[in-house]
N, CA, C and O atoms as a Tripos MOL2 file, in Angstrom:
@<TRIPOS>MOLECULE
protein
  180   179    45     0     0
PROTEIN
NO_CHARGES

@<TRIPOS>ATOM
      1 N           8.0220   -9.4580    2.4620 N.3       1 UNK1
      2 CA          8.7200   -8.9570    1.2940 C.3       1 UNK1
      3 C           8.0880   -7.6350    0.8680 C.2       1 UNK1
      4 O           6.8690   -7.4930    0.7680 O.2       1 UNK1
      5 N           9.1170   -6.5290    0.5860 N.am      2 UNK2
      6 CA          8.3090   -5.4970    0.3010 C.3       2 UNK2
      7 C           7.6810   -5.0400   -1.3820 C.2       2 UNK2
      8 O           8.4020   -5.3120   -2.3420 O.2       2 UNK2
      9 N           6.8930   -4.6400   -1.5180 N.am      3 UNK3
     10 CA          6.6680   -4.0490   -2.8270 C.3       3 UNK3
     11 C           6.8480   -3.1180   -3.2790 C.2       3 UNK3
     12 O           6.7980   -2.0060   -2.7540 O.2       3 UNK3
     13 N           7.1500   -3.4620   -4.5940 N.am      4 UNK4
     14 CA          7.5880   -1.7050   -4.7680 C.3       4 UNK4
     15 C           6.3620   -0.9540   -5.3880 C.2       4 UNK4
     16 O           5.2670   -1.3550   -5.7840 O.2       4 UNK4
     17 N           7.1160    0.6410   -5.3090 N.am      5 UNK5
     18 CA          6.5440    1.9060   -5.5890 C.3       5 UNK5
     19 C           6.0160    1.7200   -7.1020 C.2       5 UNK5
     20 O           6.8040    1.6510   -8.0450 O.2       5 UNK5
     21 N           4.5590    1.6420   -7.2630 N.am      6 UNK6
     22 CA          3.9310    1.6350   -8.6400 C.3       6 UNK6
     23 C           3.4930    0.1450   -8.2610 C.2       6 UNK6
     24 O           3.1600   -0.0290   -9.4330 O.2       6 UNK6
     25 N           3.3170   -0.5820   -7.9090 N.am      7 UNK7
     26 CA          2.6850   -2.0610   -8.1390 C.3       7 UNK7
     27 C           1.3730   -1.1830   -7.6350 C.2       7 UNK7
     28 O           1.1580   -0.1680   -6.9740 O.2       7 UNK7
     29 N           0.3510   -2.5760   -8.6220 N.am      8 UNK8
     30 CA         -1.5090   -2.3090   -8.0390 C.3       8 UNK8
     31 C          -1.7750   -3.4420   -7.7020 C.2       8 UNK8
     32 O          -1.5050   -4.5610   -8.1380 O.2       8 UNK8
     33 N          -2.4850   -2.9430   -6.6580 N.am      9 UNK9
     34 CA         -3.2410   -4.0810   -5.7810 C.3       9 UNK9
     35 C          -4.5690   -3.9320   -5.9780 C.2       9 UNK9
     36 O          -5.0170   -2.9700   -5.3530 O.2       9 UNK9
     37 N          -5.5300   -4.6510   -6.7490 N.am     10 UNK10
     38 CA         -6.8450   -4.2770   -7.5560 C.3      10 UNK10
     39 C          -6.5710   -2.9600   -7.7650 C.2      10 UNK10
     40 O          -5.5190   -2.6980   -8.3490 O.2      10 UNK10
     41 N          -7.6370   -1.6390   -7.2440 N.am     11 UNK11
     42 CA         -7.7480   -0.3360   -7.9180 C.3      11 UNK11
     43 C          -6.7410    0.3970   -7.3120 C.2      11 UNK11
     44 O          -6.7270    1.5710   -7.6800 O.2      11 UNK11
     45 N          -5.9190    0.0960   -6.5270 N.am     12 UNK12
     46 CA         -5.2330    1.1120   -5.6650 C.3      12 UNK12
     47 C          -3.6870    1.1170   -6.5460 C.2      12 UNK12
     48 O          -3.4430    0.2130   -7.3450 O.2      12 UNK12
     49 N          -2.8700    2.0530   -6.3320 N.am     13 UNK13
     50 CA         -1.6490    2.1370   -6.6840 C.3      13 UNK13
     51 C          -0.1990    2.7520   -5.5490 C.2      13 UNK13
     52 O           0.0840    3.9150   -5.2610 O.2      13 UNK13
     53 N           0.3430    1.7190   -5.2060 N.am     14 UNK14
     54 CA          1.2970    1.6590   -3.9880 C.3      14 UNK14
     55 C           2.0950    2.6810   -4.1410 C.2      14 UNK14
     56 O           3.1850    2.2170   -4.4780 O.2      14 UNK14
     57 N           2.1560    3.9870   -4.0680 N.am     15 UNK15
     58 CA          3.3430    5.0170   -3.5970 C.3      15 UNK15
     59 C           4.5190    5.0370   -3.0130 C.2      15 UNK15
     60 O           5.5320    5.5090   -3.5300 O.2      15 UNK15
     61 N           4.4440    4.4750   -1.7890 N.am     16 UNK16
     62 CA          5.9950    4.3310   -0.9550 C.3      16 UNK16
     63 C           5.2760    3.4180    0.5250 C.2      16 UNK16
     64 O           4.1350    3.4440    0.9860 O.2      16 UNK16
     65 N           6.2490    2.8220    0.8640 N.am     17 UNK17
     66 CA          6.1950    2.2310    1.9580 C.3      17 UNK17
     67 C           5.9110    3.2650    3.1580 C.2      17 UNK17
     68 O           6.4270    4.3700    2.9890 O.2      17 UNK17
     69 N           5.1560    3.0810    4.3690 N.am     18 UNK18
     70 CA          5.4880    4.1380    5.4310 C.3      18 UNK18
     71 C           5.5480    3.0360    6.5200 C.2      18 UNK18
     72 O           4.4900    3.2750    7.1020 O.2      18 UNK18
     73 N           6.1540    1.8770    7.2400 N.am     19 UNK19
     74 CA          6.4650    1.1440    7.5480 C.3      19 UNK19
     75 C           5.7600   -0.3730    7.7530 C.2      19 UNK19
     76 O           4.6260   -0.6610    7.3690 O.2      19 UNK19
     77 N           6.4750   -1.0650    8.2840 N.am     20 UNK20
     78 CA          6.6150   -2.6990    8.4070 C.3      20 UNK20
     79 C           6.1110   -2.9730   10.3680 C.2      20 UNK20
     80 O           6.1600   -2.0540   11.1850 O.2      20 UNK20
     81 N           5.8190   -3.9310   10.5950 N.am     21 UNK21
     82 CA          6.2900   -4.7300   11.9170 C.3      21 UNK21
     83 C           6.0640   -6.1470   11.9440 C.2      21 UNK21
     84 O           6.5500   -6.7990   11.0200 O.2      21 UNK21
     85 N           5.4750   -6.6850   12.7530 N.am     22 UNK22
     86 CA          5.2900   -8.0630   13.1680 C.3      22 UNK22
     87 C           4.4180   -8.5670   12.4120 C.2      22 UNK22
     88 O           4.6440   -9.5990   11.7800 O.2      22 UNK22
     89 N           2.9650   -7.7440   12.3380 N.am     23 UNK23
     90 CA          2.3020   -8.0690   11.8010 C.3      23 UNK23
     91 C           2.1550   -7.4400   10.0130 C.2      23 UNK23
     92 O           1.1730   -7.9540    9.4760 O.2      23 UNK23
     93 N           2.5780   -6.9120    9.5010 N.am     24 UNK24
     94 CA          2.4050   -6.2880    8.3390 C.3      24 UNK24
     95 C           2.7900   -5.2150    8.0280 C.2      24 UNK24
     96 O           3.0110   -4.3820    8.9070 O.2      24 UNK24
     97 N           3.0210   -4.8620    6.4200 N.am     25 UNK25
     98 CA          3.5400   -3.4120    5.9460 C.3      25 UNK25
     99 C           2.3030   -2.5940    5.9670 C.2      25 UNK25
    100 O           1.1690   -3.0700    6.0150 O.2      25 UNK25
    101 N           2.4980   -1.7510    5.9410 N.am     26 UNK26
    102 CA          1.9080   -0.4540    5.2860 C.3      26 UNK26
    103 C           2.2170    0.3590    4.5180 C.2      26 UNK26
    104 O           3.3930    0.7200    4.5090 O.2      26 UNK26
    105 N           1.4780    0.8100    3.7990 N.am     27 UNK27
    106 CA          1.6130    1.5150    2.6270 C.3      27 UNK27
    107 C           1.1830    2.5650    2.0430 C.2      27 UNK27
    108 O          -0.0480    2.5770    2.0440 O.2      27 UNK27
    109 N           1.6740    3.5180    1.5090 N.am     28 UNK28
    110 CA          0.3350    4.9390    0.9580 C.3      28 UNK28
    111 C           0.6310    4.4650   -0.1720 C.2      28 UNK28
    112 O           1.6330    4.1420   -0.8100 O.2      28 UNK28
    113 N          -1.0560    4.5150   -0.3330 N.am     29 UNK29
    114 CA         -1.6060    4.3110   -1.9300 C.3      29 UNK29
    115 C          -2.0430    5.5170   -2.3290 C.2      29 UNK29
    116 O          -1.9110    6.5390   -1.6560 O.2      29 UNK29
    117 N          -2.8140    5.4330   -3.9160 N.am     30 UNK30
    118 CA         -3.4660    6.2230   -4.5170 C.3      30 UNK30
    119 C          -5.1910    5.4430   -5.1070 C.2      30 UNK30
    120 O          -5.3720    4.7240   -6.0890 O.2      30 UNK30
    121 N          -6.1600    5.9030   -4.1400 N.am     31 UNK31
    122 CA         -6.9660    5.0590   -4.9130 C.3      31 UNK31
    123 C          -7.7840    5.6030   -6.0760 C.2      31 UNK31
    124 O          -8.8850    5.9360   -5.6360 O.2      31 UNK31
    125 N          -7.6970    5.8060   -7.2710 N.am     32 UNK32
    126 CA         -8.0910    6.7250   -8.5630 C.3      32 UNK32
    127 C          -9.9040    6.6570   -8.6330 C.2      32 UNK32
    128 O         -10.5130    7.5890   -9.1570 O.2      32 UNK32
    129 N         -10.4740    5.7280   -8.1810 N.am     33 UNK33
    130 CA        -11.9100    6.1320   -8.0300 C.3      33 UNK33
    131 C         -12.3300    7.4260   -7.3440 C.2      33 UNK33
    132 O         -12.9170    8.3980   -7.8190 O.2      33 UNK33
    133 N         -11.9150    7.2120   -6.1940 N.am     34 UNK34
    134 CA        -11.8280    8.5340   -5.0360 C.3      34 UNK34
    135 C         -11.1110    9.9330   -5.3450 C.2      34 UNK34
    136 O         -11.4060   11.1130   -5.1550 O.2      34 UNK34
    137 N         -10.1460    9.3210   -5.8510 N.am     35 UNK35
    138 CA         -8.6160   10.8180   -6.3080 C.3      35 UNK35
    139 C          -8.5280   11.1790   -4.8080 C.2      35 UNK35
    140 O          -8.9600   12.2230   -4.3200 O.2      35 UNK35
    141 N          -7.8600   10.0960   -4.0850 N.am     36 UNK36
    142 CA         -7.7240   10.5320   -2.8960 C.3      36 UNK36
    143 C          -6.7120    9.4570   -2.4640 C.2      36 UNK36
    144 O          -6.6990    8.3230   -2.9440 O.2      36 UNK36
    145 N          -5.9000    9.8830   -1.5580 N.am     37 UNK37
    146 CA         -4.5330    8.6780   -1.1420 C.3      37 UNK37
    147 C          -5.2880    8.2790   -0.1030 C.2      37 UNK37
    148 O          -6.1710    8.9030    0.4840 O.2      37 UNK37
    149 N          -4.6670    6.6470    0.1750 N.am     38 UNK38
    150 CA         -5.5550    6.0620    1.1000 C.3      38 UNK38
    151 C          -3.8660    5.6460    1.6810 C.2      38 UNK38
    152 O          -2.7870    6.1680    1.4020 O.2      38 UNK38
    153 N          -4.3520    4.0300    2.9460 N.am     39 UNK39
    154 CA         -3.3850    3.3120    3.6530 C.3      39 UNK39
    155 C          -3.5240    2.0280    3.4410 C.2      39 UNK39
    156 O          -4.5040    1.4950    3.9610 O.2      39 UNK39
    157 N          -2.9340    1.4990    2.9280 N.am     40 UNK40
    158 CA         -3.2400    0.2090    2.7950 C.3      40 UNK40
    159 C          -2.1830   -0.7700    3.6340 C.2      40 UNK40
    160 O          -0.9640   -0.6560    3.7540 O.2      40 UNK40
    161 N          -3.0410   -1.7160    4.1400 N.am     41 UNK41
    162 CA         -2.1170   -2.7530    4.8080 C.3      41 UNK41
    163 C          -2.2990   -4.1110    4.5390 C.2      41 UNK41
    164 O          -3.2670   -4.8660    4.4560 O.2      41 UNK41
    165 N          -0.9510   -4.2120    4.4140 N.am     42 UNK42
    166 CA         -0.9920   -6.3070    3.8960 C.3      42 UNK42
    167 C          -0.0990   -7.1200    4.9430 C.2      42 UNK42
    168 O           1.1310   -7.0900    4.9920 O.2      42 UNK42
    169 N          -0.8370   -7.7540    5.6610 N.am     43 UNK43
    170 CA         -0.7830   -8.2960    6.4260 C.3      43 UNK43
    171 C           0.5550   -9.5230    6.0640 C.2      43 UNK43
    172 O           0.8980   -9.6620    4.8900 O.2      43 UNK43
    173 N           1.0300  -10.1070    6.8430 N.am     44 UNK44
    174 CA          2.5680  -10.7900    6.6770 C.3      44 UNK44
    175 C           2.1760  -12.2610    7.6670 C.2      44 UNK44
    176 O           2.6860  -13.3770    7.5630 O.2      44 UNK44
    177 N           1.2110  -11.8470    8.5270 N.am     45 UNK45
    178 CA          0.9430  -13.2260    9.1430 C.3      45 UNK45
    179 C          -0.0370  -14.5150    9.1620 C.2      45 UNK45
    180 O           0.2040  -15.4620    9.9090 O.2      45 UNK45
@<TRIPOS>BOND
     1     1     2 1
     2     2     3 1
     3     3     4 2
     4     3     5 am
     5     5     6 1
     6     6     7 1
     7     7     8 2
     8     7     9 am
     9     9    10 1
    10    10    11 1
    11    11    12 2
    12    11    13 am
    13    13    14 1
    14    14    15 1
    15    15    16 2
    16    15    17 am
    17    17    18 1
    18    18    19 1
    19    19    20 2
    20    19    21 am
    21    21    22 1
    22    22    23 1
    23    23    24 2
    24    23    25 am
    25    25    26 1
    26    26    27 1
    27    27    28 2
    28    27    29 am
    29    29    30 1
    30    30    31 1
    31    31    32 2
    32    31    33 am
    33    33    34 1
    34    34    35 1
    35    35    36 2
    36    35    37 am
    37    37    38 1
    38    38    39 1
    39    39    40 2
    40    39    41 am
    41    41    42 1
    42    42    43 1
    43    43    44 2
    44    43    45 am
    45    45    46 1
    46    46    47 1
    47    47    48 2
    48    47    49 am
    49    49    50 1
    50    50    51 1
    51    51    52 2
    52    51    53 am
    53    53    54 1
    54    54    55 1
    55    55    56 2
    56    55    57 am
    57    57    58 1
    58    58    59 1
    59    59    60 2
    60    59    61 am
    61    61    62 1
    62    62    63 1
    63    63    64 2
    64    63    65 am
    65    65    66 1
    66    66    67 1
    67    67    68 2
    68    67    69 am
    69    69    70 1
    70    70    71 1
    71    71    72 2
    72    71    73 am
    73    73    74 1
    74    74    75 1
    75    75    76 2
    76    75    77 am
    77    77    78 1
    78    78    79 1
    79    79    80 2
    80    79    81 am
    81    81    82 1
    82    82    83 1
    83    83    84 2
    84    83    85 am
    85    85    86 1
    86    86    87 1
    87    87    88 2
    88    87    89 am
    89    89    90 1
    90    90    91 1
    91    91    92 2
    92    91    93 am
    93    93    94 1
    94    94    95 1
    95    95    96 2
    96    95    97 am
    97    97    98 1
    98    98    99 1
    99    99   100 2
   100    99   101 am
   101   101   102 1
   102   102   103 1
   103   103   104 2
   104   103   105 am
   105   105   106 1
   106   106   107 1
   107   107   108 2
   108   107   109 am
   109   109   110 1
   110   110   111 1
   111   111   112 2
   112   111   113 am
   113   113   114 1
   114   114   115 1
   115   115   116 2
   116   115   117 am
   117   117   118 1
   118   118   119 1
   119   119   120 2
   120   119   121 am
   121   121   122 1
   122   122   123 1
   123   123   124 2
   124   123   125 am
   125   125   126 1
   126   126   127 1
   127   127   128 2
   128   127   129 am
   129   129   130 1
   130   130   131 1
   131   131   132 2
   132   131   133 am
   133   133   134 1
   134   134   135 1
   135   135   136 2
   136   135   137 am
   137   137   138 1
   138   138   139 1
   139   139   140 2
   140   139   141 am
   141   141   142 1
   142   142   143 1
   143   143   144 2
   144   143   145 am
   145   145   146 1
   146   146   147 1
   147   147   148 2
   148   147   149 am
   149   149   150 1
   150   150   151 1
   151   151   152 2
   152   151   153 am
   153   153   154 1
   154   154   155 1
   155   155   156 2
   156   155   157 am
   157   157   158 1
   158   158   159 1
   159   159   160 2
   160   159   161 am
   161   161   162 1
   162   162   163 1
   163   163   164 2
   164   163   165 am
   165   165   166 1
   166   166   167 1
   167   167   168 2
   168   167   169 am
   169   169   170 1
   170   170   171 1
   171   171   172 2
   172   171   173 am
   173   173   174 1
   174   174   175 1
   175   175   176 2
   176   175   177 am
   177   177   178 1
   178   178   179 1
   179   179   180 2
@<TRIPOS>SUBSTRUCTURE
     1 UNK1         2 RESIDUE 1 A UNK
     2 UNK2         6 RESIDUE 1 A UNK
     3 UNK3        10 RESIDUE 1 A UNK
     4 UNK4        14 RESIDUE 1 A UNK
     5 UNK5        18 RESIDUE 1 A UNK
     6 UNK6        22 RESIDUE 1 A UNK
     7 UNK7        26 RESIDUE 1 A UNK
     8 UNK8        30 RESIDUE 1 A UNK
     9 UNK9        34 RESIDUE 1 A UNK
    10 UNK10       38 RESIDUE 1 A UNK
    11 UNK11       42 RESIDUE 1 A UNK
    12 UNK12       46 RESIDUE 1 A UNK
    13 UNK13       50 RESIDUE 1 A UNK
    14 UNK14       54 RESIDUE 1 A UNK
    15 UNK15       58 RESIDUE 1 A UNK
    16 UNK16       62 RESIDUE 1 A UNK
    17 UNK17       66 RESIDUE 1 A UNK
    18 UNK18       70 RESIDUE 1 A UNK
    19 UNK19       74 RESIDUE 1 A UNK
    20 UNK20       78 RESIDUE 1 A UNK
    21 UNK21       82 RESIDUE 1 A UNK
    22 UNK22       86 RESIDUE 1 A UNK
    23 UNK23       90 RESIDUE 1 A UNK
    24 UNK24       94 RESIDUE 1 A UNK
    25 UNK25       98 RESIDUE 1 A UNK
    26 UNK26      102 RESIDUE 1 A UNK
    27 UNK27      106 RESIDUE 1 A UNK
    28 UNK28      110 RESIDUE 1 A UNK
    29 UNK29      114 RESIDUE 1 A UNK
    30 UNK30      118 RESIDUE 1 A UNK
    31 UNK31      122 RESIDUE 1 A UNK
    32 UNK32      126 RESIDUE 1 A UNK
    33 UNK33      130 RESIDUE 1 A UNK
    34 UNK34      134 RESIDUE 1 A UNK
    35 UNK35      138 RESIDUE 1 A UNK
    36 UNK36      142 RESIDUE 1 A UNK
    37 UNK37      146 RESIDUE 1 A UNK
    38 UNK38      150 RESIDUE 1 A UNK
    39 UNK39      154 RESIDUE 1 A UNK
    40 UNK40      158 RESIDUE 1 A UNK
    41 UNK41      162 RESIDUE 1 A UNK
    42 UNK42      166 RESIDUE 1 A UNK
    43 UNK43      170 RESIDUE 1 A UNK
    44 UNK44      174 RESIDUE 1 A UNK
    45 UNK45      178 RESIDUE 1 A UNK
């Protein structure tokens, strides 16, 4: 299931999807400690 744009996952903040597969989405975040976009992946299996 995807999440949307603006949900937080502890410190990070989800931007946009940059794709899905078998095993999990991915995602560009924003992580505000850093002030730097990261990748985050949540696994589906």
């Amino acid at each position: 299931m995807p999440l949307a744009p603006g949900t937080q996952l502890g410190p990070y903040e989800l931007l946009s999807a940059i794709g899905s597969g078998g095993m999990g989405e991915v995602y560009k975040a924003r992580d505000p400690r850093l002030d730097r976009i990261v990748a985050i992946k949540v696994s589906t299996a």
